[in-house]
Each structure stands twice: as structure tokens, then as C-alpha cells.
N, CA, C and O atoms as CSV, one atom per row, in Angstrom:
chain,resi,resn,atom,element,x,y,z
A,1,UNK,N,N,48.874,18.210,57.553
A,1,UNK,CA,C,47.956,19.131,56.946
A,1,UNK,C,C,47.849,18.794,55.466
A,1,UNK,O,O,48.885,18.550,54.848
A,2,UNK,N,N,46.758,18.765,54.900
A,2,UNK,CA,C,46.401,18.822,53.562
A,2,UNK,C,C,45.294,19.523,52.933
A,2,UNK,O,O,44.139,19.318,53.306
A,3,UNK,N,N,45.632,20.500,51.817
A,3,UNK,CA,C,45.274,21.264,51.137
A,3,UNK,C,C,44.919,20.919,49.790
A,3,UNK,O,O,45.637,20.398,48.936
A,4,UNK,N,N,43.369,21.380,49.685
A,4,UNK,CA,C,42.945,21.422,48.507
A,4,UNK,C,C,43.233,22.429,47.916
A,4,UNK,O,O,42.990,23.481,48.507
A,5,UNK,N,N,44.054,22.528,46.094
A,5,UNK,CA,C,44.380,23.950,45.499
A,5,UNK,C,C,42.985,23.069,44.475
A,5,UNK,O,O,42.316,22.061,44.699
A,6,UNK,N,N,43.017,23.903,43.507
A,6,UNK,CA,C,41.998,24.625,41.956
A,6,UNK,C,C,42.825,23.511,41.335
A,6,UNK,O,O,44.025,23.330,41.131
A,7,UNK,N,N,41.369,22.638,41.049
A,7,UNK,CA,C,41.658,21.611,40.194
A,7,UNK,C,C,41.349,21.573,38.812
A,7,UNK,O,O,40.253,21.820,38.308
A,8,UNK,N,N,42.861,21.100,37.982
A,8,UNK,CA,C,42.223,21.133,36.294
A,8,UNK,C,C,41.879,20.191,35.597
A,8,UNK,O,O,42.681,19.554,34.915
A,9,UNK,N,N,40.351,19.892,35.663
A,9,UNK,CA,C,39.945,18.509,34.834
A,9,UNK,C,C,39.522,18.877,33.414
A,9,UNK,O,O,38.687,19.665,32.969
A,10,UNK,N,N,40.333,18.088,32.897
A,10,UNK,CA,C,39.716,18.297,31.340
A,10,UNK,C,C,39.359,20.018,30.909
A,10,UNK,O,O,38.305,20.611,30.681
A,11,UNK,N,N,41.164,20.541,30.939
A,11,UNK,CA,C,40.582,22.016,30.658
A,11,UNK,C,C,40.034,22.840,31.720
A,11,UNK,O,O,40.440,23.983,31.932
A,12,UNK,N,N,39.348,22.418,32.220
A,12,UNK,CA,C,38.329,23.465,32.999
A,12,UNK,C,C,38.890,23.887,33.903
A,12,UNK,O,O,39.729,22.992,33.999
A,13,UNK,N,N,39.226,24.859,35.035
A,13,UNK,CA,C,39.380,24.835,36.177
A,13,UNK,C,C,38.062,24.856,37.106
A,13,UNK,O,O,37.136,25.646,36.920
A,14,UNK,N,N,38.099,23.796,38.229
A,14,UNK,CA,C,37.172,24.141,38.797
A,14,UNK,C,C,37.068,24.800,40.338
A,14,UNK,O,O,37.459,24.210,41.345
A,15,UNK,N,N,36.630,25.774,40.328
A,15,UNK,CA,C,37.166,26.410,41.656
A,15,UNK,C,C,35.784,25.929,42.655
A,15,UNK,O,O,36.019,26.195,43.833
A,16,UNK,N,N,34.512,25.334,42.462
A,16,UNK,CA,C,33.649,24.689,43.361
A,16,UNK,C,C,33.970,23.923,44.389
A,16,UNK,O,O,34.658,22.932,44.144
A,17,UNK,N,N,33.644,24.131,45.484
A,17,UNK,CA,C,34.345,23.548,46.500
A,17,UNK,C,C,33.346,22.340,46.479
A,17,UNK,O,O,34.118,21.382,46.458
A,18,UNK,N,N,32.341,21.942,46.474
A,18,UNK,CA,C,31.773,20.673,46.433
A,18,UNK,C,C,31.867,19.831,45.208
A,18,UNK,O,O,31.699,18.634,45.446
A,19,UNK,N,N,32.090,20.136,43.954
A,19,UNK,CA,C,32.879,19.775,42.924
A,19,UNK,C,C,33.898,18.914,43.405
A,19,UNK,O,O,33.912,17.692,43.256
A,20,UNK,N,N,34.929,19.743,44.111
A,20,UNK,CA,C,36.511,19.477,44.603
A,20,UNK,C,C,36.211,18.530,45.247
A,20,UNK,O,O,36.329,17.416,44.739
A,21,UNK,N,N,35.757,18.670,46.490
A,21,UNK,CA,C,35.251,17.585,47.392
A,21,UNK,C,C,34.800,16.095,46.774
A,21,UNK,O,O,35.467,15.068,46.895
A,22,UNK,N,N,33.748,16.192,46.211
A,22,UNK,CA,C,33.260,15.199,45.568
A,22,UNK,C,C,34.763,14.010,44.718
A,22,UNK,O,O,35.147,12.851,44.869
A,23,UNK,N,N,35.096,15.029,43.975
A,23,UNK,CA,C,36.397,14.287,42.876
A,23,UNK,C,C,37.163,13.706,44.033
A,23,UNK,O,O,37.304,12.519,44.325
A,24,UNK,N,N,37.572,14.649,44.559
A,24,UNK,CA,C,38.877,14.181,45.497
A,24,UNK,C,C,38.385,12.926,46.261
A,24,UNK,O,O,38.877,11.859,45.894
A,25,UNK,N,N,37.302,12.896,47.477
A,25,UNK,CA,C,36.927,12.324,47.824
A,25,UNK,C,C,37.315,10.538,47.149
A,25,UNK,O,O,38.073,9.667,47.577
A,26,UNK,N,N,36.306,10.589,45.839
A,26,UNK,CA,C,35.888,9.628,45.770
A,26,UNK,C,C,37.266,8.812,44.648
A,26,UNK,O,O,37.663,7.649,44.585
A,27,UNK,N,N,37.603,9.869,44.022
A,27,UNK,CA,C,38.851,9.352,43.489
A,27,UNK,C,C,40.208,8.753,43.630
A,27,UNK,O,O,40.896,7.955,42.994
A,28,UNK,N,N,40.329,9.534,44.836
A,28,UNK,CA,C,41.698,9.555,45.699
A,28,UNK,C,C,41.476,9.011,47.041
A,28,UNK,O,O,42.493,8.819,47.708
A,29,UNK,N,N,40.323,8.721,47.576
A,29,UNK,CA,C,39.945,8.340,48.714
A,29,UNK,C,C,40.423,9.439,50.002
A,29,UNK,O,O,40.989,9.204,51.070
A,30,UNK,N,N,39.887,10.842,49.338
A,30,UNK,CA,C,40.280,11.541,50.578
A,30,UNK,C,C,39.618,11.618,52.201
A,30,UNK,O,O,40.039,12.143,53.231
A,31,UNK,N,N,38.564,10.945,51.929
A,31,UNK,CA,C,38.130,10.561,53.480
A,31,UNK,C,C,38.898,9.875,54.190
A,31,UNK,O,O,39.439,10.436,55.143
A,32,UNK,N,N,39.213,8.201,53.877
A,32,UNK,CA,C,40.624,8.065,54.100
A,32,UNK,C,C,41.788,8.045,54.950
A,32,UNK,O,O,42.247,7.182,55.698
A,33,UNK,N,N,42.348,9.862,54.478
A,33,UNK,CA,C,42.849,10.636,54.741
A,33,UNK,C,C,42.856,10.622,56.613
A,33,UNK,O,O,43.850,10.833,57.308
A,34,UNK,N,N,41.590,10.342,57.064
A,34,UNK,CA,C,41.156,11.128,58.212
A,34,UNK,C,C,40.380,10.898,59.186
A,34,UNK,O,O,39.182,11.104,58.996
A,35,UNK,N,N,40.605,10.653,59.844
A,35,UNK,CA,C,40.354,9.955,61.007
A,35,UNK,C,C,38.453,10.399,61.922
A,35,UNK,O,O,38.076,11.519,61.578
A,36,UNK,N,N,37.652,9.817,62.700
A,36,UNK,CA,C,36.378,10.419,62.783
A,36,UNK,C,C,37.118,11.135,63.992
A,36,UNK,O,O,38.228,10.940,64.487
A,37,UNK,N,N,35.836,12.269,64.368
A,37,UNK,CA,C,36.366,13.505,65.095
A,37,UNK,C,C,37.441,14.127,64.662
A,37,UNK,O,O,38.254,14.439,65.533
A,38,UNK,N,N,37.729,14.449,63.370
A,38,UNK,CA,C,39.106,15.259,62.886
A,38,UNK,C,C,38.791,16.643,62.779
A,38,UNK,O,O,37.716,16.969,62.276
A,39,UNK,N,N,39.329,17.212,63.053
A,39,UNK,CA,C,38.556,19.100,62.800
A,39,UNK,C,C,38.860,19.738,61.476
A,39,UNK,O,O,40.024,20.137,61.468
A,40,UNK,N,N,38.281,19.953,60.457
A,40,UNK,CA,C,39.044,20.706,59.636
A,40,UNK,C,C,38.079,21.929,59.391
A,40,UNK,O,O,36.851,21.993,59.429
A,41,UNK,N,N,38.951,22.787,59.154
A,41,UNK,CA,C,39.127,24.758,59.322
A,41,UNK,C,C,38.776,24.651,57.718
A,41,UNK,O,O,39.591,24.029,57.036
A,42,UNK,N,N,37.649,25.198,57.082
A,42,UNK,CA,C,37.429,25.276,55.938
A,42,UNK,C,C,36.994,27.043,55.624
A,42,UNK,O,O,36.766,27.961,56.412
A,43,UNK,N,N,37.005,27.000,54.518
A,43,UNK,CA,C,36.411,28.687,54.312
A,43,UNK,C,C,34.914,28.586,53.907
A,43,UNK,O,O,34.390,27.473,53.885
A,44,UNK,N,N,34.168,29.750,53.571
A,44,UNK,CA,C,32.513,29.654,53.736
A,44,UNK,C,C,32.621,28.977,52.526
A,44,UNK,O,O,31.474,29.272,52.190
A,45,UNK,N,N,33.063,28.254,51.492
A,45,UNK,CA,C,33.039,27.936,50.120
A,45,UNK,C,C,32.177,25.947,50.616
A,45,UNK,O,O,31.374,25.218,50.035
A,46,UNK,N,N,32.905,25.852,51.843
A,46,UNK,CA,C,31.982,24.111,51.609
A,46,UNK,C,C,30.950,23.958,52.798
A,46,UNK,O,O,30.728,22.979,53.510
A,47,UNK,N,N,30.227,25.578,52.797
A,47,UNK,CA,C,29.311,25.071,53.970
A,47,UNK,C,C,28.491,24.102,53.025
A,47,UNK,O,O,27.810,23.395,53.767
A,48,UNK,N,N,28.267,23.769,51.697
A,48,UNK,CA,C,27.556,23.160,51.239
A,48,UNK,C,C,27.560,22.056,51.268
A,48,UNK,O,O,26.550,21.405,50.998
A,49,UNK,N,N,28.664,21.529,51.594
A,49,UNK,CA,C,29.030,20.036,52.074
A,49,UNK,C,C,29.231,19.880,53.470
A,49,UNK,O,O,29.476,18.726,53.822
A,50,UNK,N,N,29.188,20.802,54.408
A,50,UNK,CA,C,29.297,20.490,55.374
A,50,UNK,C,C,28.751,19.375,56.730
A,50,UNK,O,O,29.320,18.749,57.624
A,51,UNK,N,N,27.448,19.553,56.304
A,51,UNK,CA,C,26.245,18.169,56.231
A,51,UNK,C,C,26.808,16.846,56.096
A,51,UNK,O,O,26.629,15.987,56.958
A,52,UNK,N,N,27.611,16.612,54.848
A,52,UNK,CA,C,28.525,15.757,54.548
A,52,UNK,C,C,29.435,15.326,55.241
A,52,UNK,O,O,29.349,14.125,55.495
A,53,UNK,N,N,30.387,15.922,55.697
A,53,UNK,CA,C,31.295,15.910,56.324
A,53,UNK,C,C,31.224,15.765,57.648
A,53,UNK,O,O,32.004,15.092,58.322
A,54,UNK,N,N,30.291,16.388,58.051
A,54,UNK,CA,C,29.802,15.630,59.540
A,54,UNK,C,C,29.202,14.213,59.852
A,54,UNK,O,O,29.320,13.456,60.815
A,55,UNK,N,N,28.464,14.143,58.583
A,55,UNK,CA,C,27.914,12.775,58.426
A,55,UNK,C,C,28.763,11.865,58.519
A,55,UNK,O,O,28.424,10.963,59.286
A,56,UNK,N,N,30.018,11.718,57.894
A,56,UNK,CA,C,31.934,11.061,58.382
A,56,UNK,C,C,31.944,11.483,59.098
A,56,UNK,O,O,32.906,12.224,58.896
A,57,UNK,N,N,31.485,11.790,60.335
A,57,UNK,CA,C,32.236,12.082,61.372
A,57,UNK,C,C,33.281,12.920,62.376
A,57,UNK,O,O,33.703,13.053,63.525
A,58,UNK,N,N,33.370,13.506,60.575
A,58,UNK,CA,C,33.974,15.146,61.289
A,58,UNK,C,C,33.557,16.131,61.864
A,58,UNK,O,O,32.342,16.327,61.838
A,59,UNK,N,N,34.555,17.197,62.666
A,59,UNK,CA,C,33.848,18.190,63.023
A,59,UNK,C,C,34.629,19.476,61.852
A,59,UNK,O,O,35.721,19.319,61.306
A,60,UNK,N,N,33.788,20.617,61.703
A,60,UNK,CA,C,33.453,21.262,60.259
A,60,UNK,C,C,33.332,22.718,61.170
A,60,UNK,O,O,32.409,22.966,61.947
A,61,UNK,N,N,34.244,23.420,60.940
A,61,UNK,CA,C,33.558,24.792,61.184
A,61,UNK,C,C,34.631,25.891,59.904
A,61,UNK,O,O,35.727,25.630,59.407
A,62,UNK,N,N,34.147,26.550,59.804
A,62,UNK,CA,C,34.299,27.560,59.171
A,62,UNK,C,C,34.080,29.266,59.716
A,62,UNK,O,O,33.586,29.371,60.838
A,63,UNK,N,N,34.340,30.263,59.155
A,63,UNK,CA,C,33.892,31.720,59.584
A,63,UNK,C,C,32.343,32.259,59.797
A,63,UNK,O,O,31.932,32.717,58.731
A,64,UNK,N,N,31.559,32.326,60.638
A,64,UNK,CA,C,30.709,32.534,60.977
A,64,UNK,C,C,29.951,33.602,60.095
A,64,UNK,O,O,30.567,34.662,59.984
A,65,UNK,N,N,28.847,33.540,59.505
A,65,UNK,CA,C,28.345,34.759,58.537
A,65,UNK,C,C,26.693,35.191,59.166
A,65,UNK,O,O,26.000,34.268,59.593
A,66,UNK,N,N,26.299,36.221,59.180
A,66,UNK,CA,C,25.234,36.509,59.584
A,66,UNK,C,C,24.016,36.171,58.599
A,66,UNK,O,O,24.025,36.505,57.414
A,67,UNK,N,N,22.871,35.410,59.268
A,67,UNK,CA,C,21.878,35.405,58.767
A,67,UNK,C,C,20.382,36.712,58.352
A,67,UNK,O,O,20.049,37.608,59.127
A,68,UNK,N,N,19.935,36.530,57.410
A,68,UNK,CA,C,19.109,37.744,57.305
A,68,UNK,C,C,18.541,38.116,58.498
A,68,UNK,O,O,18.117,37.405,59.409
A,69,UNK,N,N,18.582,39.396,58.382
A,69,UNK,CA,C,17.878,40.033,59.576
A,69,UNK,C,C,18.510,40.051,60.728
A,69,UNK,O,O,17.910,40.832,61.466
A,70,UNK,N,N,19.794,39.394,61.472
A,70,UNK,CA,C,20.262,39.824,62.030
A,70,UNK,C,C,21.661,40.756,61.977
A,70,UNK,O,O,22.402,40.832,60.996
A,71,UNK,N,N,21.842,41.415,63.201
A,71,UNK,CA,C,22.713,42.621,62.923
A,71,UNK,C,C,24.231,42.407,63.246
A,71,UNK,O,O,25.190,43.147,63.026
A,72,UNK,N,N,24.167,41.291,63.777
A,72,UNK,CA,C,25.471,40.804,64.571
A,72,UNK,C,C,25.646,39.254,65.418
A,72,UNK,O,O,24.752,38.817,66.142
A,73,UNK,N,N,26.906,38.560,65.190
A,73,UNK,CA,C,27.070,37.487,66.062
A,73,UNK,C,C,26.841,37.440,67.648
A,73,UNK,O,O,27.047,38.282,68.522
A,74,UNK,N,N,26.380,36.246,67.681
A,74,UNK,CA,C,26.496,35.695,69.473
A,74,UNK,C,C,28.071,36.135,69.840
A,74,UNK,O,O,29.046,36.294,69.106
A,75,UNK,N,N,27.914,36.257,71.210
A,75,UNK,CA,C,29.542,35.980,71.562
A,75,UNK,C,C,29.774,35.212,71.349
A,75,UNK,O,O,30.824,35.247,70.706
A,76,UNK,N,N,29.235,33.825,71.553
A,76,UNK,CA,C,30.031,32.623,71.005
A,76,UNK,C,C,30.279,32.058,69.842
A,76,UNK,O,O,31.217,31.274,69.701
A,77,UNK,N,N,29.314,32.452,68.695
A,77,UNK,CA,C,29.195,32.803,67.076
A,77,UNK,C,C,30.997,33.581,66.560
A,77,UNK,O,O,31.874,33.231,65.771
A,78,UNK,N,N,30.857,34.507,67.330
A,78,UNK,CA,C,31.541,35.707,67.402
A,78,UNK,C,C,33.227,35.245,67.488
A,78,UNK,O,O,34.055,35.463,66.603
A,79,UNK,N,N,33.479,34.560,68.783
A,79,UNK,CA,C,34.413,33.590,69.015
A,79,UNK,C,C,34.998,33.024,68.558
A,79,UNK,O,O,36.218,33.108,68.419
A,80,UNK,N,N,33.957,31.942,68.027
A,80,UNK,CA,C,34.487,30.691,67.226
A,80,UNK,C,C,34.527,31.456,66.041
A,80,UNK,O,O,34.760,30.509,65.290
A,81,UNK,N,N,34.489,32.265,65.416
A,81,UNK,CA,C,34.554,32.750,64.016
A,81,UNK,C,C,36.332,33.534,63.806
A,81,UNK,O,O,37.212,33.170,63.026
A,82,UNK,N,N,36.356,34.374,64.547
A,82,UNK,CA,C,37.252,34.673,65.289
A,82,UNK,C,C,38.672,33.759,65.423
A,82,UNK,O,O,39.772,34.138,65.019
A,83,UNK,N,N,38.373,32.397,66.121
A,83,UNK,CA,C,39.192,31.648,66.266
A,83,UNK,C,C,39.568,31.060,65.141
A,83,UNK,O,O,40.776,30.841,65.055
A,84,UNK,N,N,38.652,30.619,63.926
A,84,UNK,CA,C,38.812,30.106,62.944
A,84,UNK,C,C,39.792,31.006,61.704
A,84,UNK,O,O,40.638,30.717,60.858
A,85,UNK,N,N,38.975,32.442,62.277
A,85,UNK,CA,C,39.788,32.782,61.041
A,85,UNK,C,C,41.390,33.472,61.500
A,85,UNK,O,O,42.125,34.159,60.790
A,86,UNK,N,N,41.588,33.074,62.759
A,86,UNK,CA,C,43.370,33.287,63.578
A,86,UNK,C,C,44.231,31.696,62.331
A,86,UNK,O,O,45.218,31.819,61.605
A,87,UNK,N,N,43.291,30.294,62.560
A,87,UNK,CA,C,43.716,29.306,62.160
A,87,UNK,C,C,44.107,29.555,60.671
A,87,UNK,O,O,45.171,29.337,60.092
A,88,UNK,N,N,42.585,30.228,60.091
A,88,UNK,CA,C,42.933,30.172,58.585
A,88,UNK,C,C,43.892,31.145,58.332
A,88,UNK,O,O,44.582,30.791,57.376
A,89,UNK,N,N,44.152,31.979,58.683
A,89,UNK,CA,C,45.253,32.771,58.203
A,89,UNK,C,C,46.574,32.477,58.457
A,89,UNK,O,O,47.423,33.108,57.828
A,90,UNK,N,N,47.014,31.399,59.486
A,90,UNK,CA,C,48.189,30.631,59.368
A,90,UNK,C,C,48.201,30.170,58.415
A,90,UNK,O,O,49.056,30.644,57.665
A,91,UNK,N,N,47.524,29.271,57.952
A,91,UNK,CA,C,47.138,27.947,56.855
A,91,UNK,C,C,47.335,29.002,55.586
A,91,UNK,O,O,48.228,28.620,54.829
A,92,UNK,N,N,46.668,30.308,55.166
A,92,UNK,CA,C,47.243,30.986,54.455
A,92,UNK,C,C,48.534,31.778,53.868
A,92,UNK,O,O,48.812,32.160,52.731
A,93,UNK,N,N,49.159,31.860,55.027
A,93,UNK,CA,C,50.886,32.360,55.101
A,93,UNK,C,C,51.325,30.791,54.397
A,93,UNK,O,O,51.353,30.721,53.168
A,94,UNK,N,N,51.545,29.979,54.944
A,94,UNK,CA,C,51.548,28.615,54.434
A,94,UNK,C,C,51.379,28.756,52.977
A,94,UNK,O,O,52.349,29.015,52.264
A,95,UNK,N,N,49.980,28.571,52.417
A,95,UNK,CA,C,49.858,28.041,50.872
A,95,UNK,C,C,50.477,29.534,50.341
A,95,UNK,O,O,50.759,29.585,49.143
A,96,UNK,N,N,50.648,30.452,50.962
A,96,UNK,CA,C,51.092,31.829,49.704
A,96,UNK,C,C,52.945,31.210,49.598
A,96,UNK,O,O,53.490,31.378,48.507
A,97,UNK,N,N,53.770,30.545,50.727
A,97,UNK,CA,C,54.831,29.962,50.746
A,97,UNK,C,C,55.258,28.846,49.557
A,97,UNK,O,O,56.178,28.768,48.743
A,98,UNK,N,N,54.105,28.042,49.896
A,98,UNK,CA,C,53.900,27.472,48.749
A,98,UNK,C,C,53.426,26.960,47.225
A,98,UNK,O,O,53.464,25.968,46.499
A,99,UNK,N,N,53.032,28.113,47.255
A,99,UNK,CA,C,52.361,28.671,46.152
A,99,UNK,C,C,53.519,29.590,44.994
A,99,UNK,O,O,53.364,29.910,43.816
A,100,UNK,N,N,54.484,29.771,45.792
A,100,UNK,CA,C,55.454,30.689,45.145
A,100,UNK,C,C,56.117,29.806,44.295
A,100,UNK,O,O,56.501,30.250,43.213
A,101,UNK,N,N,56.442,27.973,44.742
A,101,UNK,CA,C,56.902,27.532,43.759
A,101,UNK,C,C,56.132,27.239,42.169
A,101,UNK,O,O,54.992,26.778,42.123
A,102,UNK,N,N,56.786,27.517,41.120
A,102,UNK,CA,C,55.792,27.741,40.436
A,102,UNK,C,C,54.790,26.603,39.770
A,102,UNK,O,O,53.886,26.875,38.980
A,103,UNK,N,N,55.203,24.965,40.354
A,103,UNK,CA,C,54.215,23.656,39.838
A,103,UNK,C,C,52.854,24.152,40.538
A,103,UNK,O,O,51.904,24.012,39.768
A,104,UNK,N,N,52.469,24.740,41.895
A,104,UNK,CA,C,51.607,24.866,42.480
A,104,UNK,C,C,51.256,26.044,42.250
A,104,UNK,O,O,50.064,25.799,42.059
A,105,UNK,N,N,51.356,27.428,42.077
A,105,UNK,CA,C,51.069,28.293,41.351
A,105,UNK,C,C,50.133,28.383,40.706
A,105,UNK,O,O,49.731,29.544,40.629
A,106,UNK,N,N,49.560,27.665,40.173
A,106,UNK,CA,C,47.983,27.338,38.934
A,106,UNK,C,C,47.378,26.288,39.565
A,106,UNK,O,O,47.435,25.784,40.687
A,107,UNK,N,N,46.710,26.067,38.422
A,107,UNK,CA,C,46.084,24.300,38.568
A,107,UNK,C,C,47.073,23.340,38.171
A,107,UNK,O,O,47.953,23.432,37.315
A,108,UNK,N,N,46.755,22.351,38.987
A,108,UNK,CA,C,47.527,21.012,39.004
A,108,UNK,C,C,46.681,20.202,37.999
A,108,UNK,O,O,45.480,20.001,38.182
A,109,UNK,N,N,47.485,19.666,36.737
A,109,UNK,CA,C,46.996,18.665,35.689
A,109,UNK,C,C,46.746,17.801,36.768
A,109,UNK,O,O,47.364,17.686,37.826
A,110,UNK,N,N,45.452,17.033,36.229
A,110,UNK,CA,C,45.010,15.939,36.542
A,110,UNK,C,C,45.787,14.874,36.729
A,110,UNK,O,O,45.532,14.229,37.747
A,111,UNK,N,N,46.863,14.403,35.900
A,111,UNK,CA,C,47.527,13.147,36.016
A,111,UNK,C,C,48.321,13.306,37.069
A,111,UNK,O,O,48.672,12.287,37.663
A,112,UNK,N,N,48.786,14.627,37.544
A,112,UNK,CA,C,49.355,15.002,38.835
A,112,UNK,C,C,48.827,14.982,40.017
A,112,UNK,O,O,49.474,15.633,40.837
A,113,UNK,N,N,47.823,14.441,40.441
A,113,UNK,CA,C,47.188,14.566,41.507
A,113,UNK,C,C,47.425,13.035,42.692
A,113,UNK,O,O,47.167,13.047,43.896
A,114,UNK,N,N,47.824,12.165,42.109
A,114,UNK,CA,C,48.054,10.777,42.715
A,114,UNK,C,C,49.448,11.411,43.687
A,114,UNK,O,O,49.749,11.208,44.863
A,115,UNK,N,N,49.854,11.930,43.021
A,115,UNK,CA,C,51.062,12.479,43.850
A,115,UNK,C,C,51.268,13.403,44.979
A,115,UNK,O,O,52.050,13.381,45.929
A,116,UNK,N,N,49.760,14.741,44.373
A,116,UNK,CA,C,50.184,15.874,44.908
A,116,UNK,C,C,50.385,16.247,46.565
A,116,UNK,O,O,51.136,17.081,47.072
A,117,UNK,N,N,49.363,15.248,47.249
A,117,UNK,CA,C,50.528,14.885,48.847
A,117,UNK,C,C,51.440,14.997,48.750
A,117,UNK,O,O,51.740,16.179,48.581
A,118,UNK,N,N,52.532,14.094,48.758
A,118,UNK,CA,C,53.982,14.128,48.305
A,118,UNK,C,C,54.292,15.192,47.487
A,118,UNK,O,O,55.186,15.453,48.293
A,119,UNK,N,N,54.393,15.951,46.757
A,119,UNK,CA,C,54.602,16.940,46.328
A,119,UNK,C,C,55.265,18.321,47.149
A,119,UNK,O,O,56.294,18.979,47.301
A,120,UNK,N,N,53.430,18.172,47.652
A,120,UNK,CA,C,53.524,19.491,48.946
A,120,UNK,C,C,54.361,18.979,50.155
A,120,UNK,O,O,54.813,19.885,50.855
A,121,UNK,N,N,54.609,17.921,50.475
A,121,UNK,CA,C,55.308,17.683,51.719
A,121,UNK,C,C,57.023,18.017,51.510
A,121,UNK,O,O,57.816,18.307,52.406
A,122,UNK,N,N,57.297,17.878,50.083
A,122,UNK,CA,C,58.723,18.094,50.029
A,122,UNK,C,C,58.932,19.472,49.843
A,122,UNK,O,O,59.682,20.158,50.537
A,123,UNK,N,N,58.119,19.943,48.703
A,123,UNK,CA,C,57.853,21.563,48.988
A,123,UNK,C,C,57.638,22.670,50.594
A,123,UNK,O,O,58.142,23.724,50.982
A,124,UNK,N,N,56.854,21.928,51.010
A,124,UNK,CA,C,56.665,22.053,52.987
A,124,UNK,C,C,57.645,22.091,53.159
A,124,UNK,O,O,58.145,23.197,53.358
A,125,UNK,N,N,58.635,20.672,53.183
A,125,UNK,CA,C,59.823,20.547,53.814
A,125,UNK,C,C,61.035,21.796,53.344
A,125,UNK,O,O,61.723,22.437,54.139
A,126,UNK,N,N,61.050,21.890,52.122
A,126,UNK,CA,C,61.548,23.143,51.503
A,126,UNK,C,C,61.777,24.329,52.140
A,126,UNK,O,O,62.862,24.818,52.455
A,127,UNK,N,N,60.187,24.940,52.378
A,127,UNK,CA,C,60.152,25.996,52.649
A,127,UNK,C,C,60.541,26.237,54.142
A,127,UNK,O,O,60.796,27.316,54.675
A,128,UNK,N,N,60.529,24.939,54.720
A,128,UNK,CA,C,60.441,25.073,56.509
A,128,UNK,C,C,61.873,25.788,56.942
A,128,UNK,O,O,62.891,25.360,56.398
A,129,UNK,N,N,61.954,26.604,57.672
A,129,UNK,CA,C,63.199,27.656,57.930
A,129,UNK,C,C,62.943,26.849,59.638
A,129,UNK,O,O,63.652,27.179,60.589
């Protein structure tokens, strides 16, 4: 598993998820990362890249949100939204675990980021009871 936290470039924090995407991506080679047909559980923050990400080959779902004018999900809308957000809230118990140590806690300086895989995996390993 790998997690994007709030990245600090030059001062700024940027909490944009296609921002994030973009840097990481192309800097760090996070595509990479990941194999085609990989699933990743995202929050409504990169339906904007999502286009993207399928275009690699992934599959992309996120929490299901209603469009204007309607009043409610499909069952199967309904479902998969459902299912996603059972996933994301594991993945959340998780980063609040690791989040407690305090390097990950904020934004991660930039020069820290070649690492921050490794980082979280020993931290992971840490926390694993």
C-alpha cells in the first residue's frame, strides 16, 4: 500500500490532489509503482484525474456522489460506493496510526520524499501489533 500525505513544495502546502498526482507521478515515477489493472480506492478529491489513471490502465473508483437532479444512487452506484468507503476507512485507521508519529504528522519537506516509501514501511512495520 502507498499513500499520498500533503505535500510541501517550496513553502506551500499543497493539498490538490491533481497537483499531487502530477509531482509525484512524474518526479518519483509513481506510475511505476503499479502494475496495469491495479485498483486503487481514492477519495472524491482525484475524480479529476481519474480519466488519467485509467488511461494507465488502472481501475479508479472512488465514493459515489449524486448528480444534479437526481435523488439517490442505483443499487449498484449504491454498492460500490458503499464498498469503497468499508475500504477507505481501513486505509484511514491506518494513516491516523501513522500519522501519530510526529515526521508524518504535517507535510513532508520536499528533500524527504525520495525516501518517504521507506519511511512509512518501517513506521507500518512499527505500528503492526
Amino acid at each position: 500500500m502507498f499513500c499520498l500525505l500533503p505535500l510541501c513544495i517550496e513553502n506551500t502546502v499543497y493539498v490538490d490532489n491533481f497537483k499531487i498526482l502530477q509531482y509525484v507521478s512524474f518526479c518519483f515515477r509513481f506510475m511505476q509503482w503499479l502494475q496495469e489493472q491495479d485498483i486503487l480506492i481514492v477519495d472524491r478529491g482525484f475524480r479529476d484525474v481519474k480519466t488519467l489513471l485509467e488511461e494507465c490502465g488502472l481501475r479508479v473508483y472512488f465514493p459515489s456522489f449524486l448528480e444534479r437532479g437526481e435523488s439517490q444512487l442505483s443499487d449498484l452506484e449504491a454498492n460500490l460506493s458503499r464498498l469503497v468507503t468499508k475500504v477507505r476507512w481501513v486505509v484511514e485507521v491506518v494513516n491516523s496510526r501513522i500519522k501519530r508519529w510526529a515526521y508524518l504528522a504535517n507535510a513532508v519537506p520536499i528533500q524527504s520524499l525520495e525516501d518517504l516509501q521507506d519511511y512509512i514501511l518501517i513506521i507500518a512495520a512499527l505500528c503492526n501489533k
